[in-house]
Steps between C-alpha positions, in 0.01 A plus 500: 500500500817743572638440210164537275476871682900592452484366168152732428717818655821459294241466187319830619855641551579446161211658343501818743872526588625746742693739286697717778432583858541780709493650837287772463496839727206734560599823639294765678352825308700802485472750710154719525693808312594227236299363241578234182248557211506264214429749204371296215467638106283282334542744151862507499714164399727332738830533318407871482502627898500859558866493621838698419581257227248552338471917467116428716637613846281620705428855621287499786297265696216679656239296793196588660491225811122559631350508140756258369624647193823498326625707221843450300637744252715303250714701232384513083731500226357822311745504200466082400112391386327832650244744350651791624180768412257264794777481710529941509135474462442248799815646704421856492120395613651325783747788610144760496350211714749464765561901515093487553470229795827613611679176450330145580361223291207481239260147588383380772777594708431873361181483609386481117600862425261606785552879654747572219501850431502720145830605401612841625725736344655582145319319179159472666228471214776443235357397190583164320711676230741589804554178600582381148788746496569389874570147424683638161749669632557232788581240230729748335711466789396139636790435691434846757172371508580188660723670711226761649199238535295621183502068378358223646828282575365278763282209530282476809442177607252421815325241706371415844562272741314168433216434801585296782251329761507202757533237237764646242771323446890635651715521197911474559812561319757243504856571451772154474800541669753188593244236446243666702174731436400765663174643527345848564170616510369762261296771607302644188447360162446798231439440134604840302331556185530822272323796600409791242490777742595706181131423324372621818698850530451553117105422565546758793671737297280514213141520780676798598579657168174497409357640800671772489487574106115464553463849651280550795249244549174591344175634735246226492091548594452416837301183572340302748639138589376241728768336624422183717760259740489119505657357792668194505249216565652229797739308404612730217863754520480836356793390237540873334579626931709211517732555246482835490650507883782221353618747229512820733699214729746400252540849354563658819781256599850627390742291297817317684736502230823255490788528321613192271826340556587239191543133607859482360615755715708432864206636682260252368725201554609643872086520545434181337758302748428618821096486471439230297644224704440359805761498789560910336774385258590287168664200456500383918592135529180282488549350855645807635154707383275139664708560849409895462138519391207285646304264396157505364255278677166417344197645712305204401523145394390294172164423613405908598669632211239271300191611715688859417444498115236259471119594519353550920428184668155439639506290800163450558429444142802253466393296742163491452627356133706252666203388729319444170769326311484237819140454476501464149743277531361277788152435282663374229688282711159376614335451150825309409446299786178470428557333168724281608204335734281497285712334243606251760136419600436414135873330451348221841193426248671400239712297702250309670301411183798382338549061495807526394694540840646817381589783766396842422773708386256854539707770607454615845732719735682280792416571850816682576400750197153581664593566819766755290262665350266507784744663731556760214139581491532520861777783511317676224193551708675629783677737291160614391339514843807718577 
């Protein structure tokens, strides 16, 4: 029997065989001032990151913690595959917007453009002819024009943090040093996806260009409207309060920007090593690090990590199944034995009107077997008494 199972093993072993192992690490979260944010760009390719290689460095990195945004300005080549009259067109309407709100963000985390304010000063109601010759003359001299902010040279990518709750799962990054993996827990997930913040400042623009080239607003008839209120009914949320209160919210809270440092550099790498590995530094002797760190224990063993992820338990219900099951059981042991008399009864007739001598050879359960079965029956009803 031994050597049916060890031969069964070595044959699962062969079809599923262990590849590598190692001893693997968790360490603790950074500290609360400290956070590690997977950034994910599901539009750009994977041999393409936004790194120093590559010309895509990043400019800025710019969070909003309560509301959860994130914002990252990545450089544009503007001489290479560029349409240089949208980019004056679409930079200079983002240089009016930002001298408008005063800086900050177009979006959601702008608040949608709300409280933005006309455009003071020189070239108020300037007529469209203007801004032809504008935008002429900045493409004369293209190169000053990058230089003083008058084209859009910057991609604006944005995201926010994915949702957590109760039952979302704790994502990790593992890092292999000497044989051995290390694991550290992530704090936000944020998928950053292009924003056109410039379609919104150019839509700005031109709302306000036409306002004011319309004159003063015309002098309408006075009229009489009824105006009526519907309250939300129970069970129903006034939606257009709600989100109006979460824009004011996110608008109101000022960006935390960060500076980006690129992975290659000595910064990253002295970062990388002393907070990505447990025991505070890379490439510790495996059972130096065991001796240093302790151990994790399981809270629970295999049979409550089972009641853990499988569907509640019903006592009451389970055993009322079981009880069931027994008597269900118990009456067909009866009908069986039953049968059995009944074909023994009839098995004694045809032995006794036989000449021939002949036993009967009927089937019939032995004595021992009965008393079995009886005792059985026996337990089962004091089970169901119970």
């Amino acid at each position: 029997m031994a050597d049916a199972e060890a031969k069964r093993a070595a044959k699962k072993d062969e079809l599923d065989p262990i590849v590598a192992e190692f001893p693997i690490f968790i360490k603790p979260a950074l500290d609360s001032d400290r956070q590690i944010m997977i950034l994910q760009f599901p539009n750009r390719e994977r041999n393409k990151p936004y790194d120093v290689r590559n010309n895509s460095a990043p400019l800025e990195l710019r969070v909003k913690p309560n509301a959860g945004m994130v914002e990252l300005d990545v450089p544009m080549d503007v001489h290479r595959n560029f349409d240089r009259i949208k980019g004056v067109k679409w930079g200079e309407a983002m240089k009016k917007s930002s001298m408008a709100k005063g800086g900050g963000s177009h979006g959601l985390p702008g608040g949608f453009g709300i409280g933005g304010a006309p455009q003071a000063g020189r070239g108020r109601g300037r007529g469209e002819a203007e801004e032809a010759e504008n935008q002429e003359k900045l493409l004369e001299n293209y190169d000053k024009a990058i230089e003083d902010g008058h084209v859009l040279a910057t991609q604006t990518l944005g995201g926010q943090f994915v949702a957590k709750n109760s039952t979302s799962p704790i994502y990790m990054v593992g890092t292999f040093t000497n044989g051995q993996l290390h694991l550290t827990p992530v704090d936000q997930i944020v998928p950053l996806r292009p924003q056109f913040h410039h379609i919104d400042a150019a839509t700005e623009q031109d709302r306000l260009s036409r306002a004011r080239d319309a004159g003063p607003p015309r002098v309408t008839e006075a009229r009489a409207v009824h105006m009526t209120v519907k309250s939300p009914g129970e069970g129903e949320d006034d939606h257009g309060d709600n989100m109006n209160k979460r824009v004011q919210e996110v608008q109101a809270e000022p960006w935390r920007a960060h500076r980006f440092v690129d992975a290659e550099t000595e910064e990253s790498w002295s970062f990388f090593q002393e907070n990505f590995f447990a025991g505070g530094a890379m490439g510790q002797n495996t059972e130096e690090l065991l001796a240093k760190v302790p151990k994790l224990i399981s809270g629970v063993n295999d049979e409550q990590y089972l009641d853990m992820i499988s569907a509640p338990i019903d006592k009451n219900r389970l055993k009322k199944a079981r009880d069931a099951e027994k008597v269900a059981r118990r009456e067909e042991r009866k009908a069986r034995l039953a049968q059995k008399e009944n074909d023994k009864g009839k098995g004694k007739e045809v032995a006794s009107g036989e000449d021939d001598g002949y036993s009967s050879d009927t089937l019939s359960e032995p004595d021992g077997a009965e008393a079995e079965a009886k005792a059985r029956d026996a337990g089962d009803d004091e089970v169901a008494a119970a």
